[in-house]
BAKE-427493 format. One record per residue: residue number from 0; residue in three letters; x, y, z of N, C-alpha, C, O in turn. Coordinates in Angstrom, 3 decimals. Example, Ala and Ser with C-alpha at 12.3 -4.5 7.8 and 13.67 -1.06 7.14 Angstrom:
BEGIN
  pos  code       npx       npy       npz      capx      capy      capz       cpx       cpy       cpz       opx       opy       opz
    0   ALA    13.190    -5.690     7.800    12.300    -4.500     7.800    13.200    -3.300     7.800    14.236    -3.319     8.465
    1   SER    12.850    -2.250     7.080    13.670    -1.060     7.140    12.900     0.030     7.870    13.409     1.138     8.039
***
This chain:
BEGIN
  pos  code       npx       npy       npz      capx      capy      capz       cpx       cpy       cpz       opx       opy       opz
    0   UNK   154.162   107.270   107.772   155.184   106.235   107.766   154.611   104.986   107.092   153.473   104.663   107.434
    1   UNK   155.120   104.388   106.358   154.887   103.376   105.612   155.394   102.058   106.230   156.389   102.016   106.954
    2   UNK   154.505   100.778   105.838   154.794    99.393   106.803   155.986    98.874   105.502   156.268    99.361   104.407
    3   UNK   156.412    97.825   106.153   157.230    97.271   105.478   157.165    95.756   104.714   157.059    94.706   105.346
    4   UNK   157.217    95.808   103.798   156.309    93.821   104.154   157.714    92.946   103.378   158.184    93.117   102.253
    5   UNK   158.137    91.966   104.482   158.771    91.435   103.834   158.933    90.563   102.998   159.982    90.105   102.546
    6   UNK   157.843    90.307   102.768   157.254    89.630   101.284   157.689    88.049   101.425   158.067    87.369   100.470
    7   UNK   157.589    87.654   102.569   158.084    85.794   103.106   156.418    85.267   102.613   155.315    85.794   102.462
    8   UNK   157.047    83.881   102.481   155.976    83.051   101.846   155.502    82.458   103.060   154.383    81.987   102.854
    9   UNK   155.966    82.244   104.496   155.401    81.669   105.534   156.495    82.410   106.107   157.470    82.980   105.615
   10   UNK   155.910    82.187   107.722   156.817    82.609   108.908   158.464    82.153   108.866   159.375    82.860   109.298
   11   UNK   158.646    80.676   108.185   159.728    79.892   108.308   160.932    80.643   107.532   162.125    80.355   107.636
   12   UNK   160.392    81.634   106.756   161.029    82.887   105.686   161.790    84.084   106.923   162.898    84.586   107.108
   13   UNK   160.714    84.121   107.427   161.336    85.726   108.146   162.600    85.704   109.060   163.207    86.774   109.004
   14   UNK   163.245    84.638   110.011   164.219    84.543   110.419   165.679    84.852   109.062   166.350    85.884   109.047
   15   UNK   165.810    83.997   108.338   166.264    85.060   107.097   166.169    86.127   106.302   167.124    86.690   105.766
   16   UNK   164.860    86.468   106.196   164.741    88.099   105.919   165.221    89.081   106.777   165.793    90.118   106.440
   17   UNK   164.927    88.656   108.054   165.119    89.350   109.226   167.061    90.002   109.351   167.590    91.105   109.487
   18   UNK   167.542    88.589   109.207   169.231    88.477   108.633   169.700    89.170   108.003   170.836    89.619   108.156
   19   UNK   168.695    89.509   106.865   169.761    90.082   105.690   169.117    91.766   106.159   169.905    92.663   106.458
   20   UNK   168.151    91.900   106.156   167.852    93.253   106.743   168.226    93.623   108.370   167.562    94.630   108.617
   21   UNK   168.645    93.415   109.022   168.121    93.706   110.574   168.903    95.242   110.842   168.689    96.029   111.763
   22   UNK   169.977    95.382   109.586   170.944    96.673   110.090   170.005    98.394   109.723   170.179    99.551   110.104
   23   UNK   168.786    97.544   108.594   168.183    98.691   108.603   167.161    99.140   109.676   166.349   100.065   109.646
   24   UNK   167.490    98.031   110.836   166.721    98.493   112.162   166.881    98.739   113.090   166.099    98.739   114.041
   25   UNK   168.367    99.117   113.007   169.399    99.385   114.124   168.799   100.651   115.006   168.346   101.580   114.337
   26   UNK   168.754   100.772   116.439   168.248   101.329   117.234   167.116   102.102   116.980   167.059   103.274   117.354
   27   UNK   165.988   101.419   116.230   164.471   102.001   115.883   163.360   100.909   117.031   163.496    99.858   117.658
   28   UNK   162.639   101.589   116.878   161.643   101.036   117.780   160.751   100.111   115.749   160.730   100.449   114.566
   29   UNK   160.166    98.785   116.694   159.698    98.137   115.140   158.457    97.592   115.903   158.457    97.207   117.073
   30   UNK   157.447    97.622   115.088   156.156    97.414   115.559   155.459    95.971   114.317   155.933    95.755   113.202
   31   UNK   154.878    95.591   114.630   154.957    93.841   114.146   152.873    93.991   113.560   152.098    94.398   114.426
   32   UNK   152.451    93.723   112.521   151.072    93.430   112.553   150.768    92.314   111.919   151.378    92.066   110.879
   33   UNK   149.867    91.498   112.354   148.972    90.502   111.231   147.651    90.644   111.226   146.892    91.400   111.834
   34   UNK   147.450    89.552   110.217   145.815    89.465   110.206   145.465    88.830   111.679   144.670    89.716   111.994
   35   UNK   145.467    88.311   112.351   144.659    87.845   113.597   145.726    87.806   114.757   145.382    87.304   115.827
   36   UNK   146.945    88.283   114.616   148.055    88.282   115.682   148.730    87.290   116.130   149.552    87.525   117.016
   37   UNK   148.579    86.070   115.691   149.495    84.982   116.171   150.560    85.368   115.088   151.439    85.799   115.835
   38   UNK   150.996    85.482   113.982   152.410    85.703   113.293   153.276    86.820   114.111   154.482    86.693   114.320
   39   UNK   152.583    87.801   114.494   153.187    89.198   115.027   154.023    88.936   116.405   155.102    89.243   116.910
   40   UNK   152.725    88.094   116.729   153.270    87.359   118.586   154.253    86.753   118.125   155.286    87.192   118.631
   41   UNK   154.475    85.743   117.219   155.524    84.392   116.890   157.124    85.674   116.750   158.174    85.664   117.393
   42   UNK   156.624    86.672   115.588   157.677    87.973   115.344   158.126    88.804   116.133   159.305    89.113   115.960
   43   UNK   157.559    89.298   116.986   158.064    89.795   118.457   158.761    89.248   118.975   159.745    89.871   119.375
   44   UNK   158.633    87.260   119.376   159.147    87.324   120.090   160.673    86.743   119.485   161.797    86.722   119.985
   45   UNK   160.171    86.328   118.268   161.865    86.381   117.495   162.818    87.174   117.995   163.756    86.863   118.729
   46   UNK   162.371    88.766   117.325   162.936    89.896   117.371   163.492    90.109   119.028   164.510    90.724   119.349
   47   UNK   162.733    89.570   119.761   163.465    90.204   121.306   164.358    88.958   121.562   165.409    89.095   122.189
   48   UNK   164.031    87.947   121.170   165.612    86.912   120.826   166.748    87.211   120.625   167.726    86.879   121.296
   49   UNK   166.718    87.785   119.796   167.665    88.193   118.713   168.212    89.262   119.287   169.309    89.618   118.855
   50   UNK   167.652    89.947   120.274   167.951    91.322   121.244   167.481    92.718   120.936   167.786    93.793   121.453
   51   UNK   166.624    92.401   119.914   166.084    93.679   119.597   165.216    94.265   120.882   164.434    93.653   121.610
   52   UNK   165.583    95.545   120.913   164.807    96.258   122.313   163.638    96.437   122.336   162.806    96.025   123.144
   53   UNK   163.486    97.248   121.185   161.941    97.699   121.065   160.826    97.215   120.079   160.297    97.824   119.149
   54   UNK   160.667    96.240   120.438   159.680    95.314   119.617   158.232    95.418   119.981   157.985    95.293   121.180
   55   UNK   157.218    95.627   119.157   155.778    95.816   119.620   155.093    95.326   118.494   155.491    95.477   117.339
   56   UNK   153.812    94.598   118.904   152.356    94.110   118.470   151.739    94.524   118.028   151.940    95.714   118.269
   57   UNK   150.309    94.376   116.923   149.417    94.808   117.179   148.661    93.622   118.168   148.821    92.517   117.649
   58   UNK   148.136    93.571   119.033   147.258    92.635   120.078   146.179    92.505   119.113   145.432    93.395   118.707
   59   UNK   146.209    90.826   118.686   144.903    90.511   118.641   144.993    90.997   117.066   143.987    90.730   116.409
   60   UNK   145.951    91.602   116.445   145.928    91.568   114.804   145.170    92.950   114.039   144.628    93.868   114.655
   61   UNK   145.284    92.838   112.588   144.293    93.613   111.783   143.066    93.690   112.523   142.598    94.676   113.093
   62   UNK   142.378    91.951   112.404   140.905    91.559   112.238   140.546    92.776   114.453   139.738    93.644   114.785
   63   UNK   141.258    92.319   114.927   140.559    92.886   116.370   140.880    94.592   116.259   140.257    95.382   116.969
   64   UNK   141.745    94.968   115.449   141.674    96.229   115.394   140.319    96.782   114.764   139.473    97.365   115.442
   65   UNK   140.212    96.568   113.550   139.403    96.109   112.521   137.788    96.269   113.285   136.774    96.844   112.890
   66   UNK   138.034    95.605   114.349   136.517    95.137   115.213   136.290    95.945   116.219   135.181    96.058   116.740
   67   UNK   137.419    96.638   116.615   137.553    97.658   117.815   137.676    99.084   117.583   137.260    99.787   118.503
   68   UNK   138.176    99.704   116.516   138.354   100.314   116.087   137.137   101.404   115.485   136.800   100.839   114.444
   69   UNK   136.385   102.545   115.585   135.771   103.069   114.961   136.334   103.462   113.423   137.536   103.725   113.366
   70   UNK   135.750   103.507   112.479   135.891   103.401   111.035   136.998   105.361   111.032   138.104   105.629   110.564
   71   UNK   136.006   106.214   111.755   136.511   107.744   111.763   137.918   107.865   112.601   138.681   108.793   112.338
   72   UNK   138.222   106.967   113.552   139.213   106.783   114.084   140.635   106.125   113.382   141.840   106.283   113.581
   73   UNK   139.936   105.427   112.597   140.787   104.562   111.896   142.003   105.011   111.245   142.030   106.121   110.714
   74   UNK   143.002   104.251   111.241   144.341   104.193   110.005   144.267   103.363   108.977   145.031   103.392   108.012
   75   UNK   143.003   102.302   109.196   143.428   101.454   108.215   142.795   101.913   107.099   142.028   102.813   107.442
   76   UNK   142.746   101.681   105.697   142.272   101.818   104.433   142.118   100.178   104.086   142.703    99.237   104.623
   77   UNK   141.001   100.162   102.862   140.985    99.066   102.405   140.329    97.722   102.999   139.717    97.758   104.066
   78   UNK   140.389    97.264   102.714   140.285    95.615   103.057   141.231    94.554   103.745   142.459    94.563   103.654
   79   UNK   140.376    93.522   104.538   141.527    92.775   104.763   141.460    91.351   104.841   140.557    90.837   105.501
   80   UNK   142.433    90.545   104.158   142.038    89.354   102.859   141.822    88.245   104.510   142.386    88.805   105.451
   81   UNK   141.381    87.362   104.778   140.618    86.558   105.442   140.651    84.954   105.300   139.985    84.592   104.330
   82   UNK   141.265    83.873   106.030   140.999    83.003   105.313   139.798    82.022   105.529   139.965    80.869   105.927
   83   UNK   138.366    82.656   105.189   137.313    81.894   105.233   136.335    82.579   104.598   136.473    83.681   104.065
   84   UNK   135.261    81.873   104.657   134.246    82.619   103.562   133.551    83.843   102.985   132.769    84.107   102.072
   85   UNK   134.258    84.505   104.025   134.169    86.286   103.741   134.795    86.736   102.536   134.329    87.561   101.751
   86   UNK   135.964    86.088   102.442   137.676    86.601   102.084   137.973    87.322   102.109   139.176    87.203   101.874
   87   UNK   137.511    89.221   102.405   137.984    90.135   103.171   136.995    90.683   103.720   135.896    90.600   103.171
   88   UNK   137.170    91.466   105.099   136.832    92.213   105.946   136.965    93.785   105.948   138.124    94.184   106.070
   89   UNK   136.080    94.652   105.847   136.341    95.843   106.531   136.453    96.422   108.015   136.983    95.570   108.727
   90   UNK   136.080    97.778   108.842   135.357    98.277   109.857   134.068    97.467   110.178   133.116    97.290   109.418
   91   UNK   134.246    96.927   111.682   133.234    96.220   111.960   133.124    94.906   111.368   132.062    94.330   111.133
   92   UNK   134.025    94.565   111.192   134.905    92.985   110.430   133.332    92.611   109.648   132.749    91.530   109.736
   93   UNK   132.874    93.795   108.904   131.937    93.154   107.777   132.592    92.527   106.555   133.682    92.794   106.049
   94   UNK   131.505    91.466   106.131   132.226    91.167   104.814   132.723    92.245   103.756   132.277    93.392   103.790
   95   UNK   133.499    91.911   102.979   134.319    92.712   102.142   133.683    92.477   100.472   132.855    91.579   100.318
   96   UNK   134.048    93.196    99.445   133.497    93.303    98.255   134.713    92.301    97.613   135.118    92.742    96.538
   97   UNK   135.379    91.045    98.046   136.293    90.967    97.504   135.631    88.784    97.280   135.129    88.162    98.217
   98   UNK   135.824    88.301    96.151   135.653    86.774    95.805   136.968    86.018    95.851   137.988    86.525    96.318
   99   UNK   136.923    84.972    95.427   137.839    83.979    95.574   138.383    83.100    94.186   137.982    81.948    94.022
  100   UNK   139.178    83.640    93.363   139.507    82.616    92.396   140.118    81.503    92.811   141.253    81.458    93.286
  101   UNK   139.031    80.159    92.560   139.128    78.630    92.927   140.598    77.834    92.411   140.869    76.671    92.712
  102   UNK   141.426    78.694    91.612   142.181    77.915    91.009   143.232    78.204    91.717   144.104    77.356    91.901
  103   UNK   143.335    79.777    92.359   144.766    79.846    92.870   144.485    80.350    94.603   145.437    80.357    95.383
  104   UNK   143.308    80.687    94.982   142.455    80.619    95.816   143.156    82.376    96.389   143.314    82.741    97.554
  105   UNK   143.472    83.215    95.036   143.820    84.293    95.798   142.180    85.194    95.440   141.223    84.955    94.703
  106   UNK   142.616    86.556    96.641   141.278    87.202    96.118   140.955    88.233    95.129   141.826    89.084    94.951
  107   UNK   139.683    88.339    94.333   139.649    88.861    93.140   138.445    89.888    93.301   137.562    89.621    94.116
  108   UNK   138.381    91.095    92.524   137.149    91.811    92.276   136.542    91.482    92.154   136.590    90.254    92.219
  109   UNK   134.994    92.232    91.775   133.909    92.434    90.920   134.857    92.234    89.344   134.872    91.367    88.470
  110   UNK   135.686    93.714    89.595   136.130    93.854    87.669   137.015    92.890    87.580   137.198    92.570    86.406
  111   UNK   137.565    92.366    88.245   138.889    91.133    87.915   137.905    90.001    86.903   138.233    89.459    85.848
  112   UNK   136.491    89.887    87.743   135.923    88.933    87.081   134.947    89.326    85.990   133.804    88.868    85.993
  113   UNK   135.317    90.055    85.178   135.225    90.927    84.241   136.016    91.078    83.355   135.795    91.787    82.373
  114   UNK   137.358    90.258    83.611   138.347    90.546    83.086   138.634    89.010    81.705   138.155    87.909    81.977
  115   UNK   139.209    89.159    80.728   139.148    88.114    79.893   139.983    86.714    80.271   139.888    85.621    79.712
  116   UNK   140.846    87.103    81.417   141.382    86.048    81.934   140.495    85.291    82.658   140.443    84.070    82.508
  117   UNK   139.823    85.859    83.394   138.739    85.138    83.989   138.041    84.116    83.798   137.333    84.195    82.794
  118   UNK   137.934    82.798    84.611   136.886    81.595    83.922   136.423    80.934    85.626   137.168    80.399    86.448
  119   UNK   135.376    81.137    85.695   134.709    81.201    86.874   135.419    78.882    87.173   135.066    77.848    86.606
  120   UNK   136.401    79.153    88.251   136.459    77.687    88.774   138.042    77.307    88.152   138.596    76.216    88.280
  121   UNK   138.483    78.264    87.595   139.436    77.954    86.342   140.531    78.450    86.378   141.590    77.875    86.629
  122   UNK   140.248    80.285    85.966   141.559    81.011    86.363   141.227    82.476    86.564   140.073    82.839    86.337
  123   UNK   142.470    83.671    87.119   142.002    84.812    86.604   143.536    85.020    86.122   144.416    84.227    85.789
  124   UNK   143.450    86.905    86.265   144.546    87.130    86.358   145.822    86.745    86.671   146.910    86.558    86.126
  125   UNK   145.333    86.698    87.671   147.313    86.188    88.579   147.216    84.768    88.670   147.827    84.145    89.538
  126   UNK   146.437    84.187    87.772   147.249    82.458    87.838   146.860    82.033    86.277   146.891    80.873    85.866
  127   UNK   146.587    82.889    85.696   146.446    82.183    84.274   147.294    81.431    83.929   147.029    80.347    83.408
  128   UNK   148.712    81.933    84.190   150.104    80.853    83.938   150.561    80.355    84.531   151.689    79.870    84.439
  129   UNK   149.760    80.312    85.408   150.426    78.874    86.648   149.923    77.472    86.216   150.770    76.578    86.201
  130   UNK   148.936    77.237    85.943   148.617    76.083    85.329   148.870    75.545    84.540   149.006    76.273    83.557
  131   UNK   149.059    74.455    84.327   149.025    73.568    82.661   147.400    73.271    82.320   146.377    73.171    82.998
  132   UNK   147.735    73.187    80.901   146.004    72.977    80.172   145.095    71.731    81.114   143.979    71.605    81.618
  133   UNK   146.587    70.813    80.946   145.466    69.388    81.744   145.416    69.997    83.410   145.319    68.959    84.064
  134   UNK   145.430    70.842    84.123   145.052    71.540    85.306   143.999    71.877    84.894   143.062    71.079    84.924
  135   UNK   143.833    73.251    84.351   142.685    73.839    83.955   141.627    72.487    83.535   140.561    72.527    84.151
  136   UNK   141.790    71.261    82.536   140.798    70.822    82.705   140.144    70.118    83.703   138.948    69.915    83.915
  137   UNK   140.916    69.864    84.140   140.713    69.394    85.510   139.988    70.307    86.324   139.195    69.813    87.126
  138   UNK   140.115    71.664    86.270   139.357    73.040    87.037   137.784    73.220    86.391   136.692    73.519    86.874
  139   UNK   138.285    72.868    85.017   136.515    73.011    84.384   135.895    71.975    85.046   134.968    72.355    85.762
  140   UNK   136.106    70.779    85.042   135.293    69.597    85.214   134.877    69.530    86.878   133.821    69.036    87.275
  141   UNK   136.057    70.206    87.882   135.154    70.231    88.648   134.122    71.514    89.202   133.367    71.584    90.172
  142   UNK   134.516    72.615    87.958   133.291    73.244    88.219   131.966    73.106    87.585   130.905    73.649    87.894
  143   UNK   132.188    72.413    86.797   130.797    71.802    86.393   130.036    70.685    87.033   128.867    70.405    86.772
  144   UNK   130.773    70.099    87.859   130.103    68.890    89.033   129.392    70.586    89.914   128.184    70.813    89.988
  145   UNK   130.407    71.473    90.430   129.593    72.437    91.054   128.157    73.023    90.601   127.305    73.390    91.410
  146   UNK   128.006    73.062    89.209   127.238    74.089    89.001   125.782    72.640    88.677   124.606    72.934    88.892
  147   UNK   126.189    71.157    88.151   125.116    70.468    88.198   124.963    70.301    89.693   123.883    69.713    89.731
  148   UNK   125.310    70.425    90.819   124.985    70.254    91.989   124.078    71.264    92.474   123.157    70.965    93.235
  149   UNK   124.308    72.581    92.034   124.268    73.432    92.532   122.123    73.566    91.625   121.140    73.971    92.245
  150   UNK   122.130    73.196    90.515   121.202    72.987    89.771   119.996    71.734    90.389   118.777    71.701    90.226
  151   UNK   120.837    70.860    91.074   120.369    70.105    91.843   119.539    70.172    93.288   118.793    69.420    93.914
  152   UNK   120.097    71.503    93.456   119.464    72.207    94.635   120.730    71.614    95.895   120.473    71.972    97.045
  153   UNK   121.369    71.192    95.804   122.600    70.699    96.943   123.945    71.280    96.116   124.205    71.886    95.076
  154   UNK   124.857    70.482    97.676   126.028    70.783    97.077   127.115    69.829    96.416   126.937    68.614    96.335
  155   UNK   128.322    70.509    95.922   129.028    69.717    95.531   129.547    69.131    96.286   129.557    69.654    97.401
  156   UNK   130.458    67.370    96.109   130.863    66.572    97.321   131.826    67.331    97.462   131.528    67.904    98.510
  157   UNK   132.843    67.766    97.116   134.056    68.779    97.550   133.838    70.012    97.610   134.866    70.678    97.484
  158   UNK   132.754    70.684    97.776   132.789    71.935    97.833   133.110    72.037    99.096   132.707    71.360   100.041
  159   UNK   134.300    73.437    99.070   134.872    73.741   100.443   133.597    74.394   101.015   132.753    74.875   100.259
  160   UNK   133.451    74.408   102.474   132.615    75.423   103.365   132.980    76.668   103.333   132.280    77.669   103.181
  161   UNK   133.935    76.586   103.460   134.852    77.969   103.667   135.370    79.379   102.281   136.203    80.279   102.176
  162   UNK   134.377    78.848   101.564   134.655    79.571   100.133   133.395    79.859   100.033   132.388    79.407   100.576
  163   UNK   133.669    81.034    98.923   132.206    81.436    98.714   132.099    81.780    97.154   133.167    82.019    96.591
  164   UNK   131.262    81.816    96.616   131.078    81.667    94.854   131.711    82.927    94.727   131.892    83.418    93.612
***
């Protein structure tokens, strides 16, 4: 069985998604997941608002499944995107093989950054065209305060904690 994602940009989305879909959930049992379980909790308890009967959790999210879960036991596949300096997690909520493009702060490969869109601080793939030029310069210049800092043996004054090269 396949999950469903309703593709909302924040929680404040899903009470209308919920609207225009809810008839395709007419007397099914619907089971709710996130990354750390507060969205799922917030979605549950929508859904039993609203009068839906059979509404269920994952407790505690991906990440506690993720942590509880033996890897051979598992359903999950893949990775799971994180918002702190890991940026994704596997089994045993180890860090993940996955980086952080600084410009749109989504997460990227090894090969993404391999890729010709790529400009380490700047852009990759999925935001090359989100920017305007005077953005991007603005993205070079402050990755070059990073990398003389970083040459400096310290850090940059804005470098987030929570990111990782």
């Amino acid at each position: 069985m396949k999950a469903i994602d309703p593709e909302t940009a924040s929680f404040r989305d899903f009470p209308a998604w919920w609207e225009a879909n809810k008839d395709r959930f007419h007397n099914k049992r619907v089971a709710m997941f996130c990354t750390g379980g507060i969205r799922c909790e917030k979605s549950t308890n929508y859904l039993l608002g609203e009068g839906v009967q059979n509404v269920f959790h994952l407790k505690g999210g991906i990440l506690k499944y993720l942590e509880e879960i033996p890897q051979e036991q598992s359903m999950w596949e893949g990775e799971c995107f994180v918002f702190d300096s890991r940026v994704s997690v596997g089994h045993g909520l180890a860090e993940g093989s996955y980086h952080l493009c600084y410009a749109c702060r989504r997460p990227i490969s090894d090969a993404d950054m391999q890729r010709p869109e790529f400009e380490k601080g700047v852009s990759c793939h999925q935001c090359l065209d989100e920017h305007s030029d005077e953005r991007r310069g603005r993205f070079r210049e402050r990755q070059k305060q990073v990398m003389l800092a970083e040459k400096r043996g310290g850090k940059h004054i804005g470098e987030r904690k929570d990111v990782r090269a």
